[in-house]
C-alpha positions in Angstrom: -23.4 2.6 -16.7 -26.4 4.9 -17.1 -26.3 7.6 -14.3 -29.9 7.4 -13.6 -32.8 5.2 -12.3 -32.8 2.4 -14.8 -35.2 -0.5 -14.9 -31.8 -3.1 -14.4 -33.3 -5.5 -11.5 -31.1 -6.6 -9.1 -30.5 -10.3 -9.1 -32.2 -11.8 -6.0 -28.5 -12.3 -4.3 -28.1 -8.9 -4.6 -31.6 -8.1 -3.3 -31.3 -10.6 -0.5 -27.9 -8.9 0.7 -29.4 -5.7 0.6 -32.9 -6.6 2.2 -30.4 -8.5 5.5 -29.0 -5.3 5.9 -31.5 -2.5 5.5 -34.6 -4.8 6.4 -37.4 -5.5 3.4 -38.4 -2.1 1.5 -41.4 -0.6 3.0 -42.3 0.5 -0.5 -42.4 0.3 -4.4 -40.6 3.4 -4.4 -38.3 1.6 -2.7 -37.7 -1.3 -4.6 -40.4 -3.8 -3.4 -41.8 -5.8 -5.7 -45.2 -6.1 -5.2 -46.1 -2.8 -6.0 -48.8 -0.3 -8.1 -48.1 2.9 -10.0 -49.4 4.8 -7.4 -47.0 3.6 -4.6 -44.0 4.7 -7.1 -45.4 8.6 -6.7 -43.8 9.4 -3.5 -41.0 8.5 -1.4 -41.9 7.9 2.7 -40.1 10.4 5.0 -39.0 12.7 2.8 -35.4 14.6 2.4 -35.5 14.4 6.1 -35.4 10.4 5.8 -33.3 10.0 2.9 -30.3 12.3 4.7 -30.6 10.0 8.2 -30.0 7.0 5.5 -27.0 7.8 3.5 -24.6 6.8 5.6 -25.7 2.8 5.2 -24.0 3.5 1.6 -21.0 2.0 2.1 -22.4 -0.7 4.3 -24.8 -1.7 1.7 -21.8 -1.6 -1.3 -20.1 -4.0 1.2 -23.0 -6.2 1.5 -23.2 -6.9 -2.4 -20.0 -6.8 -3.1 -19.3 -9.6 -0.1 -22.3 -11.9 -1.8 -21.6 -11.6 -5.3 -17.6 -10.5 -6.0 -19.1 -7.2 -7.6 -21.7 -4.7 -7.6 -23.6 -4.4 -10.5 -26.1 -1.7 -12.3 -29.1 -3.3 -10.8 -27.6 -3.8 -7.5 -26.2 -0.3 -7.3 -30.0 1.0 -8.5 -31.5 -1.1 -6.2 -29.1 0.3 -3.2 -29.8 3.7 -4.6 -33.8 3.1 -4.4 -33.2 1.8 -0.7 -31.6 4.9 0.5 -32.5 7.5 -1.8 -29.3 8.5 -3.4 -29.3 9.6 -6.7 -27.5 7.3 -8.8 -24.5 9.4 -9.8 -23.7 10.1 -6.2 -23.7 5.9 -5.5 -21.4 5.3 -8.7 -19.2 8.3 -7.6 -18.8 6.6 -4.0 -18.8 2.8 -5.2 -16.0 3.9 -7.9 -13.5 5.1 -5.2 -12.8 2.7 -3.3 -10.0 -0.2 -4.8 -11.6 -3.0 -3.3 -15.1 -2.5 -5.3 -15.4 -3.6 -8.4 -18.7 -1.7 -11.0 -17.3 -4.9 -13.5 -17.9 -9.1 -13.1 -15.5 -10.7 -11.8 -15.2 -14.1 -10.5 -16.1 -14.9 -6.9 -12.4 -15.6 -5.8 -9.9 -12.4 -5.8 -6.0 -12.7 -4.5 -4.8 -9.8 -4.0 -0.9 -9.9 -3.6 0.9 -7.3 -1.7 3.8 -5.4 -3.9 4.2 -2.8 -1.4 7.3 -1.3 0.4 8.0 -4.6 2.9 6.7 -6.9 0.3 9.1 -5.6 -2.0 11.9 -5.7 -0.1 11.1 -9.4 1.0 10.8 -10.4 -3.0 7.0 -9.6 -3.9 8.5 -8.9 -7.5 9.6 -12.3 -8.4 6.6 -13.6 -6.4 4.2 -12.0 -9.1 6.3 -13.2 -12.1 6.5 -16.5 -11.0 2.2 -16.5 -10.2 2.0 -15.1 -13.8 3.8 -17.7 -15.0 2.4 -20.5 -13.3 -1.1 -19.2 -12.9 -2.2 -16.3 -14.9 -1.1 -12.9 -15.6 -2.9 -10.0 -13.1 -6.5 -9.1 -13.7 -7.0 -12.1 -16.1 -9.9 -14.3 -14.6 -9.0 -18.3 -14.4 -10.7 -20.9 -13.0 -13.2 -19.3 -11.4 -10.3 -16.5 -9.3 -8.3 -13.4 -10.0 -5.4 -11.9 -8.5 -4.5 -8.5 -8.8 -1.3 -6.4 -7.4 -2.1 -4.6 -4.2 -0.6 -1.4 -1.9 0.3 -2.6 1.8 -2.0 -5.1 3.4 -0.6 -4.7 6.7 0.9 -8.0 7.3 4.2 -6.4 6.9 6.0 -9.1 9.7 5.3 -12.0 7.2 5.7 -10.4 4.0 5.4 -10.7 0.8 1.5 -11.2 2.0 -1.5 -11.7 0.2 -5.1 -11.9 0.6 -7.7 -14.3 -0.6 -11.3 -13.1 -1.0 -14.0 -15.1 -1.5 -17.4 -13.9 -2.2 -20.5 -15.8 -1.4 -22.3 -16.6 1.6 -21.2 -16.6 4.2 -18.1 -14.3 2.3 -15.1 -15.2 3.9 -11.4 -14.1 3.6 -7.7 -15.8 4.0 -4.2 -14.8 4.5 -1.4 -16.4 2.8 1.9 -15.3 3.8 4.9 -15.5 3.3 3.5 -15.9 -0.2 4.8 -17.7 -2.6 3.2 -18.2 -6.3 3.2 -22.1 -5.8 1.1 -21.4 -2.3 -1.0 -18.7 -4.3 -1.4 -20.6 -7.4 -3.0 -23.8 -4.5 -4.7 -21.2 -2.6 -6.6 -19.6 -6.0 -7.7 -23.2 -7.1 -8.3 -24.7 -3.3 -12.2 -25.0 -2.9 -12.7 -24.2 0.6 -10.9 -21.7 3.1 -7.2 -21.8 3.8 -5.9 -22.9 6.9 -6.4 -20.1 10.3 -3.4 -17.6 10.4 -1.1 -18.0 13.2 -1.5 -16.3 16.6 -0.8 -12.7 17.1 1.6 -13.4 19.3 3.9 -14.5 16.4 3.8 -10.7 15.2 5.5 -9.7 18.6 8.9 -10.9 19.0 9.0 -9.8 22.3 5.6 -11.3 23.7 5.8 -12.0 27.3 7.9 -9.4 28.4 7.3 -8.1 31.6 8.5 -4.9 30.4 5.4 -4.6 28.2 2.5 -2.1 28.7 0.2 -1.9 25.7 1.2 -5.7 24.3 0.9 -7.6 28.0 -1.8 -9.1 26.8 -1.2 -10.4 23.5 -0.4 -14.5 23.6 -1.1 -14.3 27.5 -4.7 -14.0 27.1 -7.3 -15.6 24.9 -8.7 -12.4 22.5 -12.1 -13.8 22.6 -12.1 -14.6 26.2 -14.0 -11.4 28.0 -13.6 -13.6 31.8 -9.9 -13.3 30.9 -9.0 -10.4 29.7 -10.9 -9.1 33.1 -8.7 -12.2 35.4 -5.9 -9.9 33.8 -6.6 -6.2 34.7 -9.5 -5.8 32.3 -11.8 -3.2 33.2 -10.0 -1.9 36.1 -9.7 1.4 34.0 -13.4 2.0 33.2 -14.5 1.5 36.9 -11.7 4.5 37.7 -13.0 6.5 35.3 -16.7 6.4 36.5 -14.9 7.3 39.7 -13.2 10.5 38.3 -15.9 11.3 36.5 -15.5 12.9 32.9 -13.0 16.1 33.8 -11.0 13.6 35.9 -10.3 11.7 33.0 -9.5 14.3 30.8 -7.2 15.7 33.5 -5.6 12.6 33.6 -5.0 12.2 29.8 -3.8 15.6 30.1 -1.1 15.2 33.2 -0.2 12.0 31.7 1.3 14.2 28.5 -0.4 11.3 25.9 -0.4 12.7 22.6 -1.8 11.1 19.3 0.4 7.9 18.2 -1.3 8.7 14.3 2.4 11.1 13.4 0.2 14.2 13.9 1.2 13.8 18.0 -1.4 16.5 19.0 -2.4 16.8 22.4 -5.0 13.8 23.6 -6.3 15.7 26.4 -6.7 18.9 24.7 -8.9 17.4 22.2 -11.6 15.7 24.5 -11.7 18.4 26.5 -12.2 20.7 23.3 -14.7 17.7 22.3 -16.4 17.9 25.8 -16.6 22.0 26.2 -18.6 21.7 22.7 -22.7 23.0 23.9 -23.7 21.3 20.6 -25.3 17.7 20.8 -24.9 14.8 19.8 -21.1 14.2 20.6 -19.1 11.4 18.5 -15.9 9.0 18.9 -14.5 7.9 16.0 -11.5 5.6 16.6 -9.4 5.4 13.3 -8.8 1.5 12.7 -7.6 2.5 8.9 -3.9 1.9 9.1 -2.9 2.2 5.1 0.3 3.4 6.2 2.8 1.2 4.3 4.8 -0.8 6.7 2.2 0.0 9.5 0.7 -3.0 11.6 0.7 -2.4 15.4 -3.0 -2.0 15.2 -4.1 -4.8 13.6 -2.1 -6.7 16.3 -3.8 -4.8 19.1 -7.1 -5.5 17.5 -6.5 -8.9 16.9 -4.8 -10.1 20.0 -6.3 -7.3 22.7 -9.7 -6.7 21.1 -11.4 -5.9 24.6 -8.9 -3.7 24.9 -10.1 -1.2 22.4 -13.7 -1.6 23.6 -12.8 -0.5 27.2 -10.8 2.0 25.9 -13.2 3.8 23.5 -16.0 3.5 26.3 -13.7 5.9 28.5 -13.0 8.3 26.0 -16.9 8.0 25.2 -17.1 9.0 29.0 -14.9 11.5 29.0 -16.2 13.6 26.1 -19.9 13.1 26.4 -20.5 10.9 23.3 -23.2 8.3 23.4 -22.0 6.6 20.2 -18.5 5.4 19.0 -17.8 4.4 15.2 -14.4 1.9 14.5 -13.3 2.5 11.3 -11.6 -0.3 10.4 -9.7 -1.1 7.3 -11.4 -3.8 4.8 -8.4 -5.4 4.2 -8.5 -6.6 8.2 -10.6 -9.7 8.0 -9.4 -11.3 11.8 -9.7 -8.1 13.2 -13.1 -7.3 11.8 -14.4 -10.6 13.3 -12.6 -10.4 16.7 -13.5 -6.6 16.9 -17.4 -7.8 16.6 -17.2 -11.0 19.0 -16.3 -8.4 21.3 -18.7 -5.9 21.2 -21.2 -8.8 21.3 -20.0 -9.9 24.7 -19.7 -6.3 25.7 -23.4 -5.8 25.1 -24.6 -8.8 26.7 -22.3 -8.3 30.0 -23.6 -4.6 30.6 -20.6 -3.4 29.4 -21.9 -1.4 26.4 -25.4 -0.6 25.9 -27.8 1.5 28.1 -26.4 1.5 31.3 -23.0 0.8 31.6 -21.8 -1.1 34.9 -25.4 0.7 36.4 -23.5 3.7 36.6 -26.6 5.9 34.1 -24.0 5.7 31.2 -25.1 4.6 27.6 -22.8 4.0 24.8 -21.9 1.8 22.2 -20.0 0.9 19.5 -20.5 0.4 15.7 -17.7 -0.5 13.1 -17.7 0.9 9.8 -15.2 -1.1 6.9 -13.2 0.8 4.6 -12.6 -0.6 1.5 -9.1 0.2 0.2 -8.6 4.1 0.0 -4.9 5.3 2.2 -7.1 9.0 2.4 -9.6 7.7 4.5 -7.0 7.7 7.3 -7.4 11.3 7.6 -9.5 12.5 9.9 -12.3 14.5 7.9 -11.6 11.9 5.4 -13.1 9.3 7.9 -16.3 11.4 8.2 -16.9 11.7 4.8 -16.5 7.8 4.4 -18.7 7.1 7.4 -21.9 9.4 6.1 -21.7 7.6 2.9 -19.7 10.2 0.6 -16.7 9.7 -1.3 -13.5 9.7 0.9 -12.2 13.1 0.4 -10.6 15.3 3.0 -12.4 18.3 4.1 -11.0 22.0 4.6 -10.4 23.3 8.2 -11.6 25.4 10.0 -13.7 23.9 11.2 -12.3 21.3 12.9 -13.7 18.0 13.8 -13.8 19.1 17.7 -17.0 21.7 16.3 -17.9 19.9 13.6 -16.9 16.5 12.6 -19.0 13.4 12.1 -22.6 14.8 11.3 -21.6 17.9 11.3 -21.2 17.8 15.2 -18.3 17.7 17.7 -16.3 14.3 17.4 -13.3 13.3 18.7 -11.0 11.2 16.5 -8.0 9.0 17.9 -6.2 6.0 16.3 -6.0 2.4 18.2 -2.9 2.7 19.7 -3.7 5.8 21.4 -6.7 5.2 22.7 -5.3 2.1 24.4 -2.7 4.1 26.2 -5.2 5.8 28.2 -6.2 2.0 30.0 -2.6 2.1 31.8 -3.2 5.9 32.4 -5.9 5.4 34.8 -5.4 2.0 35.8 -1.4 3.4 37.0 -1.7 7.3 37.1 -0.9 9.8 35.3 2.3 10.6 37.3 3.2 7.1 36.5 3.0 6.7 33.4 4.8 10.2 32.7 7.0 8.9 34.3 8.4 6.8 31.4 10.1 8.2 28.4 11.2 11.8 28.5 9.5 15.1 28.7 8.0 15.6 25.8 7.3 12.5 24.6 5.5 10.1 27.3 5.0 6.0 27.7 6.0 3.8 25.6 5.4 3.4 21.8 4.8 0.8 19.2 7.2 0.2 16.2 6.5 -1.8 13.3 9.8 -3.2 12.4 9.7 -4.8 8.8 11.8 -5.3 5.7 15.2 -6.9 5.8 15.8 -8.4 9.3 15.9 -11.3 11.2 12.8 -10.9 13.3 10.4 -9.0 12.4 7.1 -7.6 14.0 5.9 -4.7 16.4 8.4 -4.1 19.3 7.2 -1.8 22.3 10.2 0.5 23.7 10.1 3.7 26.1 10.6 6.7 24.4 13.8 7.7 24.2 15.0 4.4 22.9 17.2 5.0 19.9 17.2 3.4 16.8 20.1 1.3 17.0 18.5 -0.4 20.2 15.5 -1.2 18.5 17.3 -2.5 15.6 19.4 -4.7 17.4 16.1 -6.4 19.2 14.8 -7.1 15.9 18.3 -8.5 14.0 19.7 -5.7 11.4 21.4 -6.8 8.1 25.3 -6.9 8.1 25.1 -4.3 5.4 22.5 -2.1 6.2 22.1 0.7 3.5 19.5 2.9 4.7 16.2 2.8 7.3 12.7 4.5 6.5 11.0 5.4 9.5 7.5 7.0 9.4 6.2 5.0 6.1 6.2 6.2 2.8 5.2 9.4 4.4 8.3 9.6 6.4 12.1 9.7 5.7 15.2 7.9 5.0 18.2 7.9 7.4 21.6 6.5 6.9 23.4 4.2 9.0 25.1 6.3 10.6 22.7 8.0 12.4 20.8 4.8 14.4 21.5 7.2 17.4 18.8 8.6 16.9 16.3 8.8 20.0 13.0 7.7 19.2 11.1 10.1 20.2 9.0 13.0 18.2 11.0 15.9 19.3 14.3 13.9 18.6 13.2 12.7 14.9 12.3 16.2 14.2 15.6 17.4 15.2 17.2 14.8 13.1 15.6 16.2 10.1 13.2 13.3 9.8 9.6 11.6 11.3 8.6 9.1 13.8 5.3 9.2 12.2 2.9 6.0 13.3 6.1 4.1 14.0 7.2 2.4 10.9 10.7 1.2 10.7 11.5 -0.9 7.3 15.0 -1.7 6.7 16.7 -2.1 3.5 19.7 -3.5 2.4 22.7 -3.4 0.1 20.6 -5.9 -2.2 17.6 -3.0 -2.0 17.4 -0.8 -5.6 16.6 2.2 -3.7 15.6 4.2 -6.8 13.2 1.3 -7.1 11.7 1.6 -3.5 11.1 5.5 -4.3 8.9 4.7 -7.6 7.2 2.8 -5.5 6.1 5.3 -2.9 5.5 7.5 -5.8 3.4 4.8 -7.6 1.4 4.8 -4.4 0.5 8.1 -3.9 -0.3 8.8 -7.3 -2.8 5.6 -6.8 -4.2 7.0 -3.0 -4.6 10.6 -4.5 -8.1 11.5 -4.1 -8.1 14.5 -6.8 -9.6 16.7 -4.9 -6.8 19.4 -5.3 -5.0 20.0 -7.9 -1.4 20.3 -6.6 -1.6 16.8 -5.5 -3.2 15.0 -8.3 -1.2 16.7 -11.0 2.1 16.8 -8.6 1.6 13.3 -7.6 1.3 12.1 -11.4 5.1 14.5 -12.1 6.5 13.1 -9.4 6.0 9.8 -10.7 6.7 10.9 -14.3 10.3 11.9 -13.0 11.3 9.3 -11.2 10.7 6.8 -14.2 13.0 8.7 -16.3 16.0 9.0 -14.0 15.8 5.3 -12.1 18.6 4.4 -13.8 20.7 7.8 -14.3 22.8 9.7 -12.0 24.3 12.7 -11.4 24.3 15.7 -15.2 21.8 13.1 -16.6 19.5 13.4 -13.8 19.9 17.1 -12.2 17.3 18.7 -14.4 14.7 16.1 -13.2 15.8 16.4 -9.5 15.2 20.1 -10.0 11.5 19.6 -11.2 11.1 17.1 -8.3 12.2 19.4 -5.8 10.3 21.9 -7.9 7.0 19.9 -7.2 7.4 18.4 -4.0 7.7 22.3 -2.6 4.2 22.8 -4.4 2.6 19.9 -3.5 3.9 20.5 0.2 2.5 23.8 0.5 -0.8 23.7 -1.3 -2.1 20.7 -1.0 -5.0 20.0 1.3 -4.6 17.5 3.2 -1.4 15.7 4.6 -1.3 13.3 1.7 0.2 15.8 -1.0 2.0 17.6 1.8 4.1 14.5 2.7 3.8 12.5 -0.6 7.0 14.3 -1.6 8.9 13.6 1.9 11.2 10.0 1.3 12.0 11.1 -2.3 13.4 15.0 -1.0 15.2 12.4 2.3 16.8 9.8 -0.3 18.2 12.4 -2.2 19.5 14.3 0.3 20.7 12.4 3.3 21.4 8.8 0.8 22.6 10.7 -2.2 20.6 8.9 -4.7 21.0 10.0 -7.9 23.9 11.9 -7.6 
């Protein structure tokens, strides 16, 4: 693809899904096609212009590639003429995200989950049978694809897969459990599978009265704004407007909530950092882009609570001064994409977002922003990078995203789960809800319990709950051979230590990571050394590049653990070396927490599982 302005037109698809999103071009320069020379001299508005539109990039990519199953060199030119992006700045963006594609490919694509949960629930033998019976990965057949895909996030029914459908309207289906004859009918079927059970059926434990953050879900109908209000709804945003912004923030801060993401930094202390900032405008950003393997508890919340998140990001909008609030939601979340905008749509026409919130002078509102399948983008500068139409690389701090984040001004950054924890702060307390769990480590916490046990889902304990507690809720394997907690970032522990309390100080004690709450379990029929090239496959794939001791460290880790899967103890110590060798670099110079973590399970299996010895 030439990295200039070529003559390629855009077909009048890609046009059309272009021209719904940005409106018609005002100009030749532009793209419009009734034009003369002289309207191609000059662009209107300026750098000034151009700057304000580059962050309807990756909006625009989406729109083409949802119409026509790719993007292609007239469609990106024609994007690039819309917005004023030079060429080799849209091909570097379009390029890094998986689920783009710069080549045609048919309307239809599966992707098929061979991720840590899927592969534990038989996603390998899922694939060989769909190549058998179907086609092989990446070949096109009757008119659909299917390719192999990282974690979808439907961890509770794996092995999961996706089916994408481009067109218009472009629509998207689940299929899970997955099986190749299911996939193989799902690839050929003609119209859209049938709907995807109820959340509810991803929490085991719905209905509980002991529940705080998951009440809701299956009690309540998520597109139902007169319900979710009949069932506390709201209650939270009306005490907040009667604190007033410090009030809240003081609340958060009594109330001891810190970030559910793994990082577990202080909520309050980073709106009131957020709020204290004299610079203007100031930005929420709530990151939706769980790509944690094994991670699901906010597509849950999003899909079975999805007013939930609204209310919540409107107080924290409150609370830090921010007139605007992105979701960043992952593209690979098509039920909570649509549930997510059903709800700001009621929200707006009830007063509930918009100019004048509840006629209390407040005006704030909400836009989402889809990802398309990149695990960096769930860091925080990451996010901002995405958002303004760049490609999704972490950014070096100082300084931080408190003085300058989104824009380049103060933005506050919190994940789903912890934004929806400050609801039963103010609608209970602070002393309250601090009142459950321990010291250190307040409320109550999601887990996404996956892999090899008898119910799977996302289970809501106190903190302080240990392991074994929240394995026996969910039904453990007889012979349980190890438990990764914290995702392929985290770390393995054995089964004798299910004592653990689950709690961030206690995990850290333990030598290990609660992380964003992932619990897969693996047993005795589990190749670990197979489980650990996987996480290694992955974040080789997620990598950005940006530094060097993670793309090259990344690629050695890999390397290593291909020659030793199958060797133990003399054969292997020289490559064990090198791994610890690597991991140590990648952990200390890497930039963001990507490479710093990428080497964590391998450095755990080895050491507390004895693998390769």
């Amino acid at each position: 693809m030439d990295l200039k302005f070529t003559d390629t037109a855009p077909t009048d698809a890609e046009r059309d899904a272009v021209d719904r999103l940005l409106g018609p071009p005002p100009s030749g320069w532009e793209g419009a096609t009734a034009r003369s020379d002289e309207d191609l001299r000059w662009a209107v508005g300026g750098v000034s212009a151009a700057k304000d539109r580059r962050d309807q990039l990756l909006p625009a990519l989406h729109a083409v590639n949802d119409r026509t199953g790719w993007i292609s060199e007239g469609a990106l030119g024609y994007i690039c003429r819309r917005l004023t992006v030079a060429p080799a700045e849209a091909y570097g963006v379009a390029t890094f995200y998986a689920m783009f594609s710069l080549r045609p490919r048919p309307a239809k694509v599966l992707h098929v989950c061979t991720d840590l949960a899927c592969a534990a629930r038989g996603s390998a033998a899922v694939c060989t049978d769909l190549t058998e019976s179907f086609a092989p990965a990446g070949t096109a057949t009757e008119g659909s694809v299917w390719q192999e895909s990282p974690c979808l996030g439907l961890c509770e029914r794996a092995p999961a897969a996706l089916l994408i459908r481009a067109g218009s309207p472009h629509t998207a289906s689940v299929v899970a459990p997955a099986t190749a004859e299911a996939l193989t009918t799902a690839a050929r079927a003609p119209e859209t599978l049938p709907a995807e059970p109820s959340p509810a059926t991803a929490v085991p434990q719905a209905g509980g009265d002991r529940l705080v953050l998951l009440k809701r879900i299956g009690a309540t109908d998520p597109a139902s704004l007169d319900d979710y209000r009949a069932n506390g709804g709201y209650t939270a945003l009306r005490r907040a407007f009667a604190l007033g912004p410090a009030g809240v923030i003081r609340e958060v801060l009594d109330a001891g909530l810190v970030g559910r993401g793994g990082a577990a930094f202080p909520t309050g202390r980073k709106w009131e950092a957020t709020a204290q900032q004299p610079d203007g405008p100031h930005y929420l950003v709530c990151n939706a882009d769980e790509s944690e393997p094994g991670t699901f508890k906010d597509r849950v919340l999003m899909e079975g609570d999805p007013y939930a998140l609204v209310e919540a990001m409107t107080v924290a909008g409150y609370a830090i001064g921010a007139g605007r609030g992105f979701i960043y939601l992952r593209g690979e979340y098509p039920r909570a994409f649509a549930r997510l905008g059903h709800a700001l749509e009621t929200a707006r026409a009830r007063g509930l977002l918009g100019p004048d919130i509840l006629g209390q002078g407040y005006a704030f509102d909400i836009e989402i922003r889809r990802g398309a399948g990149a695990y960096i983008c769930g860091e925080e500068t990451a996010i901002f990078n995405s958002i303004e139409g760049r490609r999704g690389e972490p950014r070096s701090k100082p300084p931080f995203p408190v003085e300058k984040g989104l824009f380049g001004r103060p933005t506050a950054v919190n994940n789903v789960e912890t934004l929806v924890n400050v609801l039963p702060i103010l609608e209970r307390g602070a002393a309250a809800y601090a009142a459950t769990g321990t010291g250190t480590s307040t409320g109550t916490k999601l887990f996404c319990v996956s892999g090899r046990v008898a119910r799977p889902g996302v289970y809501e304990l106190p903190f302080g709950a240990s392991l074994r507690e929240l394995l026996e809720l969910a039904g453990p394997p007889e012979d349980l051979r190890a438990v990764l907690l914290g995702g392929a970032a985290g770390g393995f522990v054995r089964p004798d230590e299910l004592d653990i309390p689950l709690t961030f100080e206690g995990t850290r004690a333990a030598g290990t990571t609660l992380g964003s709450g992932v619990v897969l379990v693996l047993d005795g029929a589990v190749e670990l050394p197979r489980i650990l090239l996987r996480i290694a496959e992955f974040f080789r794939d997620e990598s950005c590049g940006q530094c060097v001791p993670c793309r090259v460290g990344t690629v050695r880790q890999e390397e290593a653990l291909h020659r030793i899967k199958d060797r133990t103890g003399a054969s292997a110590a020289d490559d064990v070396a090198l791994l610890r060798e690597v991991g140590q670099a990648m952990r200390d110079a890497s930039i963001c927490g990507l490479g710093q973590t990428a080497w964590n399970a391998v450095e755990s299996a080895i050491d507390r599982l004895g693998v390769y010895r």
